[in-house]
ZAFI-717335 format. One record per residue (C-alpha): x, y, z; residue number from 1. Coordinates in Angstrom, 3 decimals, padded with zeros to 6 digits. Example, Ala and Ser with C-alpha at 12.3 -4.5 7.8 and 13.67 -1.06 7.14 Angstrom:
% residues 2
R         u         v         w  num
R   012.300  -004.500   007.800    1
R   013.670  -001.060   007.140    2
***
This chain:
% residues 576
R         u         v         w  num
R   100.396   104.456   058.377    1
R   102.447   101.287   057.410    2
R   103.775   099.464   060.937    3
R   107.167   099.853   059.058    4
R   106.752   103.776   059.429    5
R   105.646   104.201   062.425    6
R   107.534   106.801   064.860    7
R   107.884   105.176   068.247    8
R   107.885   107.725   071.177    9
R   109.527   105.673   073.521   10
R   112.176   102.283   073.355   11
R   112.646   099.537   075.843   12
R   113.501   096.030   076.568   13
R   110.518   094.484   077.936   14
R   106.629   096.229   078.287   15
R   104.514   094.854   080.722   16
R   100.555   095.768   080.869   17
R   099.102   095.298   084.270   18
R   100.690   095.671   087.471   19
R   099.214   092.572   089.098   20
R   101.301   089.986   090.685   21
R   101.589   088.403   087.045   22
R   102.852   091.575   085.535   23
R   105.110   093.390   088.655   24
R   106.934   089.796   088.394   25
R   107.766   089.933   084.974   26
R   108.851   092.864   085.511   27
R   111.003   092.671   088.231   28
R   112.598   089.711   086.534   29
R   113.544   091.309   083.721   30
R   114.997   094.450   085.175   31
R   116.946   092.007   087.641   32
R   117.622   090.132   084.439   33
R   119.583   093.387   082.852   34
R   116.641   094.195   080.897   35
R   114.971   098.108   080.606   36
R   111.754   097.388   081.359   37
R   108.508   100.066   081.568   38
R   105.313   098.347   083.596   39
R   102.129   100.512   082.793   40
R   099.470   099.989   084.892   41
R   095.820   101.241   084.002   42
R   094.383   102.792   087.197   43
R   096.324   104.764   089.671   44
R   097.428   101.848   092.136   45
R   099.233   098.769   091.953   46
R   098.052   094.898   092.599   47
R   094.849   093.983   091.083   48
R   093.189   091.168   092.209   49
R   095.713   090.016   094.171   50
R   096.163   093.048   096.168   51
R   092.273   092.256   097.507   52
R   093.347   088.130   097.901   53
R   094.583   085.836   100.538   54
R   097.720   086.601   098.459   55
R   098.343   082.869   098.841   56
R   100.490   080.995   095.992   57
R   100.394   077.347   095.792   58
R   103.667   075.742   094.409   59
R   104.390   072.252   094.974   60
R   107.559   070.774   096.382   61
R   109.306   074.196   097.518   62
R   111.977   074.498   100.112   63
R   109.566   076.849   102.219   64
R   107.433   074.412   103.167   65
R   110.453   071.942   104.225   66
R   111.812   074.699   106.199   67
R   108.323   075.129   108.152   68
R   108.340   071.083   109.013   69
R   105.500   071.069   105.856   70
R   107.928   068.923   103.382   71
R   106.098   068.136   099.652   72
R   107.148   066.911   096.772   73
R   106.392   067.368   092.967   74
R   106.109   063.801   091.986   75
R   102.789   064.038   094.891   76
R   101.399   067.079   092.961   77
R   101.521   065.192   090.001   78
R   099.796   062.705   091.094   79
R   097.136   064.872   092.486   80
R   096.845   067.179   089.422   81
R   096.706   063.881   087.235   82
R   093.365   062.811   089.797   83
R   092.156   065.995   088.833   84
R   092.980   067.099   085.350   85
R   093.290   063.408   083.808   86
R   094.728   063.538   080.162   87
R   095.129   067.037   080.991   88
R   098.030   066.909   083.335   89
R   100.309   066.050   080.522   90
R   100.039   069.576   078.942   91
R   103.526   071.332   078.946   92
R   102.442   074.214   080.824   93
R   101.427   071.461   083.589   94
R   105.120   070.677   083.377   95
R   106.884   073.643   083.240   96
R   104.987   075.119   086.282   97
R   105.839   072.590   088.274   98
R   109.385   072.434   087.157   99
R   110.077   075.793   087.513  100
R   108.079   076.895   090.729  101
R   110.449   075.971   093.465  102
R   113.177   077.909   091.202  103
R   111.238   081.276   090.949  104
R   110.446   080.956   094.831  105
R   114.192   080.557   095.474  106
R   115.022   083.170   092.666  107
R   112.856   085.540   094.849  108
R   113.802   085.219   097.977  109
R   117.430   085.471   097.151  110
R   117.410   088.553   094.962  111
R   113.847   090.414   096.458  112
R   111.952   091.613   099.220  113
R   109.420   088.997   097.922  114
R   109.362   086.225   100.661  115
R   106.624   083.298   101.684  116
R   106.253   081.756   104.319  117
R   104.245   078.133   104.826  118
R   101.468   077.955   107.288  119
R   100.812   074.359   109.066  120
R   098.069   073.887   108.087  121
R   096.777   074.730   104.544  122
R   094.672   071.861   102.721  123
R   094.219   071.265   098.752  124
R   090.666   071.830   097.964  125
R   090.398   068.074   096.315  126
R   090.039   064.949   098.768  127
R   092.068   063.110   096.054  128
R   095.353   061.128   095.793  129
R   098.520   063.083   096.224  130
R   096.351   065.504   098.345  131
R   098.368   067.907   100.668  132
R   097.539   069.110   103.642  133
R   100.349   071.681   104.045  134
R   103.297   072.936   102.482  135
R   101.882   073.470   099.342  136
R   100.360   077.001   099.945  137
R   102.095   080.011   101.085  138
R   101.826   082.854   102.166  139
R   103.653   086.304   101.927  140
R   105.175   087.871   104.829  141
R   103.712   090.494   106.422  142
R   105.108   094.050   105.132  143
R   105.673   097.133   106.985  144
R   103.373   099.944   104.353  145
R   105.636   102.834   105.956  146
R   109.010   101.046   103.902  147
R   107.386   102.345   100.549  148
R   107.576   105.811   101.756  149
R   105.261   108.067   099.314  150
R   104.766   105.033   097.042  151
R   102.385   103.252   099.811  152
R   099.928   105.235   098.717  153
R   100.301   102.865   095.282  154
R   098.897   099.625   096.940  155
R   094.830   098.949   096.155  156
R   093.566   098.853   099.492  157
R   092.089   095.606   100.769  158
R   088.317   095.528   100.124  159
R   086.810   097.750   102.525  160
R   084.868   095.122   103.860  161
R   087.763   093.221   105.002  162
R   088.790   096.134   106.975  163
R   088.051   097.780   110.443  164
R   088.224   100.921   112.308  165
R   088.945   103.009   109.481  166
R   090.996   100.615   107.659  167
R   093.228   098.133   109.825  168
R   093.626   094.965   108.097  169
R   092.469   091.962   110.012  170
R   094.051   088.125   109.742  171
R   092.433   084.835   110.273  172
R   094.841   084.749   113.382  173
R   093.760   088.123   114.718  174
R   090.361   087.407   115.043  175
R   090.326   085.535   118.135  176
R   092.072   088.205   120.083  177
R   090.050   090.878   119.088  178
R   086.886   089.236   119.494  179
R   088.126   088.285   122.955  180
R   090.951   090.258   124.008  181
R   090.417   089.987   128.024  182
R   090.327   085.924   127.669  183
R   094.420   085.260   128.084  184
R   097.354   087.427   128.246  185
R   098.173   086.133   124.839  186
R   095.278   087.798   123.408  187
R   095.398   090.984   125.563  188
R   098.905   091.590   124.027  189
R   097.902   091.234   120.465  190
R   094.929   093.004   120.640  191
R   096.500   095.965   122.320  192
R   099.801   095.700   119.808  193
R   097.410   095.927   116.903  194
R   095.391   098.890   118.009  195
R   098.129   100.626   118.885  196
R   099.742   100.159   115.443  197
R   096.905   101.399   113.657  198
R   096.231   104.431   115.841  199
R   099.840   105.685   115.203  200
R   099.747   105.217   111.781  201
R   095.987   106.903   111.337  202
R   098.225   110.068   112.432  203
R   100.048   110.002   109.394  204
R   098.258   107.687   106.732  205
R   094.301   107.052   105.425  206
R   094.522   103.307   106.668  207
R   097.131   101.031   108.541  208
R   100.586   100.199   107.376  209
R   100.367   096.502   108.842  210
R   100.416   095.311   105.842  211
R   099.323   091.320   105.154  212
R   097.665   088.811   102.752  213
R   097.401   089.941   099.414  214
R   098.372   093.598   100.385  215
R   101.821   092.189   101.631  216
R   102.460   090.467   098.630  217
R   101.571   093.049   096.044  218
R   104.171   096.009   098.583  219
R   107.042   093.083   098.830  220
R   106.463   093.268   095.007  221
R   106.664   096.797   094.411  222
R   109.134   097.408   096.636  223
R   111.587   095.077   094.858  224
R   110.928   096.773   091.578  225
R   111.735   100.107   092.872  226
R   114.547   099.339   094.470  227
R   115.486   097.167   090.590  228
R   114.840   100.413   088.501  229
R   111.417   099.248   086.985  230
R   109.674   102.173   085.491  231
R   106.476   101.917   086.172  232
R   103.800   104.409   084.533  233
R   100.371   104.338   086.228  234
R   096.840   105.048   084.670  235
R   098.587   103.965   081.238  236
R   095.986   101.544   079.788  237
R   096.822   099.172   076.541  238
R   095.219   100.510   073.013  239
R   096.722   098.591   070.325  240
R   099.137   096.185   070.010  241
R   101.359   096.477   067.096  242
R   103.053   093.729   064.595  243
R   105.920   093.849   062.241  244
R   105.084   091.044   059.951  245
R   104.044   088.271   062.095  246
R   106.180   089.607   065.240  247
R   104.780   091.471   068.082  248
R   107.144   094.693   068.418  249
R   105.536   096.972   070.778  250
R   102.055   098.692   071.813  251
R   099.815   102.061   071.488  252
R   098.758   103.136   075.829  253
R   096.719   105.747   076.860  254
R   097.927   108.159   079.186  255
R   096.729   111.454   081.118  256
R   098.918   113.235   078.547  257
R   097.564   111.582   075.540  258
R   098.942   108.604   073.189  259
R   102.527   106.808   073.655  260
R   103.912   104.004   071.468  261
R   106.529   101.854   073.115  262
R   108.478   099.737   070.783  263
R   109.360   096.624   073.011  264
R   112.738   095.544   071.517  265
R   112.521   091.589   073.768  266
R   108.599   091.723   074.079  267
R   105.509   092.641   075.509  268
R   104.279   091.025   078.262  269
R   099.814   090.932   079.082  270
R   098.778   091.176   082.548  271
R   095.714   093.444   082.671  272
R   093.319   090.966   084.360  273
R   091.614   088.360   082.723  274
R   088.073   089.095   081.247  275
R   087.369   091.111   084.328  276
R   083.950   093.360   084.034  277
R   084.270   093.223   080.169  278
R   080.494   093.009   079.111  279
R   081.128   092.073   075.609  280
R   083.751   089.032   077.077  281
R   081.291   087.963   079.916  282
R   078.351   087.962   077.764  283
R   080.386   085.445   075.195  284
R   082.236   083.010   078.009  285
R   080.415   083.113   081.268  286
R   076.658   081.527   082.142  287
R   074.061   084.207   082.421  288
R   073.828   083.334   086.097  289
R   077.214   084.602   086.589  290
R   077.463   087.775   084.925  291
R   076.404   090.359   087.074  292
R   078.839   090.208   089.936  293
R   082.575   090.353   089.644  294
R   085.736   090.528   092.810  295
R   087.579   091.960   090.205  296
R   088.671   095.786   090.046  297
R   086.237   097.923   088.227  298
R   089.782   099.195   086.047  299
R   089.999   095.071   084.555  300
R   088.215   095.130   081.589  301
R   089.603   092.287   079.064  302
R   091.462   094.697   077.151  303
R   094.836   092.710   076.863  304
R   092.562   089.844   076.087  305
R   090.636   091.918   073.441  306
R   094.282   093.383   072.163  307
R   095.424   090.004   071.438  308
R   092.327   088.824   069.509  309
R   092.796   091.419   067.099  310
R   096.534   090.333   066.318  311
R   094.804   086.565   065.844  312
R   095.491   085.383   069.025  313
R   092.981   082.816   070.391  314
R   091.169   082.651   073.460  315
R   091.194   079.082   075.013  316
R   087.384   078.068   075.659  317
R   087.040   073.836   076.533  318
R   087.733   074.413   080.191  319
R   085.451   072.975   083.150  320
R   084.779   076.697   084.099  321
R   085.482   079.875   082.239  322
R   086.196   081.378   085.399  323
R   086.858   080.288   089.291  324
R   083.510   081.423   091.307  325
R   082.848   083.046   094.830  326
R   080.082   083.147   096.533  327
R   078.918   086.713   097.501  328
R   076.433   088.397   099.569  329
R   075.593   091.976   098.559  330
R   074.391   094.892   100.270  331
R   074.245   098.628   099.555  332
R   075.538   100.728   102.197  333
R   074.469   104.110   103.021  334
R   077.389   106.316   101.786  335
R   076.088   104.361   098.195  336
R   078.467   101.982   098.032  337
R   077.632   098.594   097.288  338
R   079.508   095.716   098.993  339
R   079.816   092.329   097.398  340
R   080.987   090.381   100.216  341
R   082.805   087.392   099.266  342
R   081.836   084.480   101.850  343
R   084.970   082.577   101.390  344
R   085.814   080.366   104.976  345
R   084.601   082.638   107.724  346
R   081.479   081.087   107.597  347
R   080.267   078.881   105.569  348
R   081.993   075.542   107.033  349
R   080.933   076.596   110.462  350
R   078.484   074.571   112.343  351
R   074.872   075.628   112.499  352
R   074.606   076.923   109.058  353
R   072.922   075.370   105.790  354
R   072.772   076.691   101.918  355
R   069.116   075.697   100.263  356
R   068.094   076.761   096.613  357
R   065.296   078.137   095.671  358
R   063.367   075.135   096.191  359
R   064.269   074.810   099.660  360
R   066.512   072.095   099.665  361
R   070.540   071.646   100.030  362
R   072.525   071.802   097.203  363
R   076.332   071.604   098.286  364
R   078.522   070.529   101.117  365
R   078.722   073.770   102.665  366
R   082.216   073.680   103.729  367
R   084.005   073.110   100.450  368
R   085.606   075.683   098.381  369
R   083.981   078.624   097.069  370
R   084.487   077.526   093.777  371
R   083.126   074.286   094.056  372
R   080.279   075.946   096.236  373
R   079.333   078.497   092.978  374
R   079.579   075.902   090.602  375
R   077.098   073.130   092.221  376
R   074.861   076.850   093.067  377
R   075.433   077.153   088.885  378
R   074.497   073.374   088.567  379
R   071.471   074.104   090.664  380
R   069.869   076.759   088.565  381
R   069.397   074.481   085.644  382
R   065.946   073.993   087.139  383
R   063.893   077.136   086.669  384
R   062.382   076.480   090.402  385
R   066.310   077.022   092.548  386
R   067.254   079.942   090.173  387
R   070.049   082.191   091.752  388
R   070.275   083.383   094.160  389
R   071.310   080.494   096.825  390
R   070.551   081.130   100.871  391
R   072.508   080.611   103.852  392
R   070.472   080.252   106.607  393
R   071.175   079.857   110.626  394
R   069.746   080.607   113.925  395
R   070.719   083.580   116.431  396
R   073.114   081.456   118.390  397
R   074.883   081.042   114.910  398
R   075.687   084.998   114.364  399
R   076.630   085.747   117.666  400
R   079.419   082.889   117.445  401
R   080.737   083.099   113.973  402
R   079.144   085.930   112.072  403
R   077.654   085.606   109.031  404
R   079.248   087.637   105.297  405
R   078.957   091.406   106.311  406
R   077.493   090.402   110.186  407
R   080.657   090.433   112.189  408
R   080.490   087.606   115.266  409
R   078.948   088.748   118.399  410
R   076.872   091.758   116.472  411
R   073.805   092.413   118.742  412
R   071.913   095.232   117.014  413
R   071.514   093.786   113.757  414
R   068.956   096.822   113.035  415
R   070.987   098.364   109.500  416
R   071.293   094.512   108.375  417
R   067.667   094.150   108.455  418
R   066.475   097.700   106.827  419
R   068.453   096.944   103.486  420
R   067.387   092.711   103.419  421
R   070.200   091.891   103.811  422
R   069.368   090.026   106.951  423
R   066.124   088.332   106.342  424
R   064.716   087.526   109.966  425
R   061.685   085.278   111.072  426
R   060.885   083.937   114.333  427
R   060.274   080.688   112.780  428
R   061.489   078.303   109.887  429
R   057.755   078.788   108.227  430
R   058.051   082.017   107.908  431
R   061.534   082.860   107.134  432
R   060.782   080.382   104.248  433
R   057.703   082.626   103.077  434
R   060.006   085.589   102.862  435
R   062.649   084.204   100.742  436
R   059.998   083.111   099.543  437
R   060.166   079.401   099.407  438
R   058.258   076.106   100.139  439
R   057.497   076.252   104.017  440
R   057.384   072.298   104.170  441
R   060.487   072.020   101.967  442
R   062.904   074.108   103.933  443
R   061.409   072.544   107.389  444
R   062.167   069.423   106.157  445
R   065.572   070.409   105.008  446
R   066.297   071.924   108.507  447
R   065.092   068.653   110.066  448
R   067.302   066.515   108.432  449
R   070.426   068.332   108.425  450
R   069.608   068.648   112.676  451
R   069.256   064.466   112.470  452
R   073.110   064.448   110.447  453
R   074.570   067.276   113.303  454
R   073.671   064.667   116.247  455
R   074.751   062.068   113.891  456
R   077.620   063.718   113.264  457
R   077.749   061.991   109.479  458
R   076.170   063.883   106.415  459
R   074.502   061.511   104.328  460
R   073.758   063.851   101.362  461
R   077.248   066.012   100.890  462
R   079.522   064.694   103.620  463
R   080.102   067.826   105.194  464
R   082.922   067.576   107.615  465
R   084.792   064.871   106.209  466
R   087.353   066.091   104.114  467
R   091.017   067.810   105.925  468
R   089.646   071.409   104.290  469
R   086.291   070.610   105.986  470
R   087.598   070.119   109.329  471
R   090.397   072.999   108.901  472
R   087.730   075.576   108.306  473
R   085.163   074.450   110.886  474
R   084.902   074.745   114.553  475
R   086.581   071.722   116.638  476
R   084.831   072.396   119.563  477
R   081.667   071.208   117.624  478
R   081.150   067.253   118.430  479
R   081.021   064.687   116.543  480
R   081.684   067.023   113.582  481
R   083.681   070.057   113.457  482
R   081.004   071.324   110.309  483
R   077.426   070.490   112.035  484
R   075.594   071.257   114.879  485
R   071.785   071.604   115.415  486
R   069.623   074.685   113.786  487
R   068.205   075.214   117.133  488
R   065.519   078.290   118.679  489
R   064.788   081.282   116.482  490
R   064.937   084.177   115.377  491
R   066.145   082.571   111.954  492
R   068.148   084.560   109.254  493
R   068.567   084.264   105.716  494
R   070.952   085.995   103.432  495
R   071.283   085.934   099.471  496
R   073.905   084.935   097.906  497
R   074.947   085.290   094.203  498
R   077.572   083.992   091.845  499
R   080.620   086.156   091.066  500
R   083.687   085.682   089.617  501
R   086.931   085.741   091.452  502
R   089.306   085.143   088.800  503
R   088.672   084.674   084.613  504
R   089.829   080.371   083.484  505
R   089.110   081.281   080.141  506
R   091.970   083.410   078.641  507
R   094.612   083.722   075.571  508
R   096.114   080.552   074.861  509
R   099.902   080.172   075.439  510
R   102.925   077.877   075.433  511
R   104.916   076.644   078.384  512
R   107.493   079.315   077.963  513
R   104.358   081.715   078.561  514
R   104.070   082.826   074.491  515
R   100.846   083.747   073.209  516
R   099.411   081.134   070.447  517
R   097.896   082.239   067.052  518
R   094.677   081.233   065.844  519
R   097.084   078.418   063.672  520
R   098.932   077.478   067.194  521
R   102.225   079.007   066.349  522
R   104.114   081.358   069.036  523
R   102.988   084.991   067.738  524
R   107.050   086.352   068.743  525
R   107.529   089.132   071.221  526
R   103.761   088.472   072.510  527
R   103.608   087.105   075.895  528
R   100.233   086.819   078.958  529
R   100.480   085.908   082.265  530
R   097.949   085.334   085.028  531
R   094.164   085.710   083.993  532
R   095.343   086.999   080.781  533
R   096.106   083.481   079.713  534
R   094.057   080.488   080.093  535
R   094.352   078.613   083.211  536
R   096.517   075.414   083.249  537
R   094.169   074.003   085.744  538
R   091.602   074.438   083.456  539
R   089.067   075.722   085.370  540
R   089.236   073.414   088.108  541
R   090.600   074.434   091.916  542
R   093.477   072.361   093.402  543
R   093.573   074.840   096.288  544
R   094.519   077.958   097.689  545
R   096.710   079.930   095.876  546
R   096.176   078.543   091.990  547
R   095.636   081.437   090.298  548
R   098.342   083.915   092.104  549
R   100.988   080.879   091.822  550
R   101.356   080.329   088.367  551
R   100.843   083.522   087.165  552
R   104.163   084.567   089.011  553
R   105.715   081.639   087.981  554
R   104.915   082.574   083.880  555
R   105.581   085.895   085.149  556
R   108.897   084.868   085.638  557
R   109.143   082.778   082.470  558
R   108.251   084.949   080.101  559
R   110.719   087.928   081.517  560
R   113.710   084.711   081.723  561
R   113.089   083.385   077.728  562
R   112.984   087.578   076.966  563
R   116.120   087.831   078.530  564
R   117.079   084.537   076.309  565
R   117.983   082.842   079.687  566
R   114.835   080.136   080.371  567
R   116.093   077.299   078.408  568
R   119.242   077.294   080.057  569
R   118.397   077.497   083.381  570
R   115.822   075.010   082.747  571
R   118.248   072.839   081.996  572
R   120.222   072.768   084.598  573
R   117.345   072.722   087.380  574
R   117.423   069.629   089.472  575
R   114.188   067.459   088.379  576
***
């Protein structure tokens, strides 16, 4: 049928695929904005990836982080992304997310539920000028679940793993009380306060309304676009996009009721996920090492990415990394689930533990990000002799401090850890290295000399401990360094870890105002992608915490503003 024929079933303002923190802001704006706006989401729950995040958005020089005694500036993030991105930070999309970030935070707060707050303390994962140590990252307030009424049941769930005691979240900051809750008053109260949450809300709901993170972040969103008359249609995925000439002027979705084309009178706006578990995408963009685990929900499958190809968009491909890694321990549990267990602070920059590759030696500074941690473990498997996967390794004393992935701190029987390998156990370094199995002499040399740099305090090889992320994640009662302390008497443990992706880099390449580019680099008009949907403007590098979620709420926001004809113009008049 001629594109000129077709019968649309529906009419709006503004579509928006994917109901991730990229998509629910779009279309919130636009609603706010005085557009109609219909956000279809694919599976039956709201959030995505960031529902299962820190929910942590990093925006430079925002009035947050002044309020919190955390001041930064944009000219400093500049300077920082130029260190990082060289010739790079020049791109307009650099520009415009800096420019407009402190606006859409403001716009937010003022008009939504949507709030952030800044923590103290909150490093940049890059020991380079214009570096912050705070104020840059925030995060979203905690949410009450029981607000949303019926709709609660809406928000993806944390990761199961992240959960306890039937599913109560757990913060970084709650972790000390519960692990010690008869140590101080301070921690008797909180423990006690949380419990007693969750067992009151276990009367009425599957898991706790204490909502935080990621989860807080993704209910602040949907709450606002209830309350601003979004429609949102869930398990609606995207078929076809459809063009008028060269203009984008709606799309084909699947429903439980069959087909429904929605013209899109100001636009349609992609936010399904990035590349997500899409075998044919990962099989062209990511190294073989990395395709077989993914954070990302099993529902995000590159099809706004794969949409957009067909109407000659482009996917942008000369990045550093086509995706930002995690590395992941993975164990099948005995209900047959399998957990991939993302090892993302918790433990790896603690004291007492070391990552070797298959040949037994160190690789990494153990206490940097995640992504940097993948990508020297990606680095590392040139060699056909330190092929994935990578292994942490510690002593008893280590687990019963801090844990280690799916071992919680303090575990004694370790018996169900053992029975499915994930725990690998040896009474001595020689043997744990024969069960791996790798080079006995190797990894007792390894363990030798990183037990000479934790009395020295001062890692010769990766400089573990020295960087303000380093030292934030470690322990400070560990002396001279807060990342290092002697591998002392067995048992030993081992556990695998493997490459996964937290977030697609690689993605449809746009313009500042968020506009999808043609294979030609014009604006294809009416076609918009936020968040993993669209290339990365870091380029697949890591600043720090929060650089995906951040500016894909930020284009979020632009592309519902220039629908609404309105970005130019408030552009304009934004202080510089």
């Amino acid at each position: 049928m001629p594109q000129a024929d077709r019968v649309w079933d529906i009419e709006t303002d503004l579509l928006v695929i994917g109901a991730g923190a990229g998509g629910m802001t779009a279309a919130l704006v636009g609603a706010l904005e005085g557009l109609g706006v219909i956000l279809s989401e694919k599976s039956d729950m709201v959030g995505g990836t960031t529902a299962t995040s820190a929910g942590t958005v990093w925006i430079p020089g925002n009035r947050q982080g002044r309020r919190a005694g955390t001041p930064d500036t944009v000219e400093a993030a500049r300077t920082y992304l130029a260190a990082m991105l060289g010739e790079h930070a020049t791109d307009q999309r650099v520009d415009m997310f800096l420019k407009a970030g402190p606006i859409v935070l403001d716009y937010l707060e003022q008009k939504t539920s949507v709030k952030f707050a800044a923590p103290p303390v909150h490093p940049d994962y890059k020991q380079l000028r214009g570096a912050a140590i705070g104020g840059r990252a925030l995060g979203a307030v905690p949410f009450d679940g029981r607000e949303l009424g019926d709709d609660f049941v809406r928000v993806r769930p944390p990761r199961r793993e992240f959960m306890v005691l039937g599913g109560m979240m757990v913060g970084k900051a709650d972790i000390p009380a519960l692990l010690a809750p008869f140590r101080n008053w301070t921690n008797f109260r909180h423990a006690v306060g949380l419990l007693a949450r969750h067992a009151l809300d276990r009367l009425r709901h599957k898991r706790g309304t204490r909502l935080i993170m990621g989860n807080a972040l993704v209910a602040r969103l949907l709450d606002s676009i209830r309350r601003a008359g979004v429609e949102l249609r869930c398990e609606t995925a995207l078929r076809e996009i459809i063009c008028e000439g060269d203009d984008i002027v709606g799309a084909v979705l699947t429903s439980p009721t069959g087909e429904v084309a929605i013209r899109a009178r100001k636009g349609v706006v992609l936010a399904t996920g990035g590349i997500g578990w899409s075998r044919e995408l990962r099989e062209r963009l990511f190294p073989d090492a990395a395709r077989r685990f993914s954070l990302a929900p099993s529902s995000n499958t590159g099809d706004g990415i794969q949409a957009a190809e067909r109407v000659n968009a482009i996917i942008e491909r000369d990045l550093e990394s086509p995706a930002l890694w995690m590395p992941s321990s993975v164990m099948a549990q005995a209900d047959g689930h399998v957990s991939v267990f993302p090892h993302i602070m918790l433990d790896r920059a603690k004291p007492g533990l070391l990552a070797v590759n298959k040949s037994g030696r160190r690789f990494v500074n153990e206490a940097d990000s995640y992504h940097d941690f993948v990508a020297a473990m990606l680095r590392s498997n040139a060699s056909a002799s330190s092929a994935t996967p990578a292994f942490l390794i510690c002593d008893r004393a280590f687990i019963k401090d801090f844990g280690i992935g799916l071992v919680h701190p303090g575990t004694k029987d370790l018996t169900e850890f053992l029975q499915t390998n994930y725990l690998i156990e040896a009474e001595t370094i020689a043997e744990l290295a024969q069960k791996i199995p790798i080079d006995p002499d190797q990894l007792a040399e390894t363990v030798e000399r990183y037990n000479r740099y934790a009395e020295s305090g001062v890692d010769e090889d990766f400089g573990r401990g020295s960087s303000e992320l380093n030292r934030f994640n470690g322990d400070a009662r560990s002396k001279p360094n807060p990342c290092l302390r002697r591998i002392g008497p067995g048992p030993y443990y081992a556990v695998a870890v493997w490459p996964s992706d937290l977030a697609s880099s690689a993605g449809l390449r746009t313009d500042s105002c968020a506009r999808v580019l043609s294979r030609d680099g014009t604006v294809l008009f009416g076609l918009y992608a936020v968040g993993t949907d669209s290339s990365s403007i870091f380029r697949g590098t890591y600043p720090g915490p929060g650089t995906m979620i951040g500016p894909a709420m930020v284009f979020g926001w632009c592309a519902a503003m220039d629908a609404a004809g309105k970005l130019r113009g408030l552009l304009d008049l934004a202080p510089r």
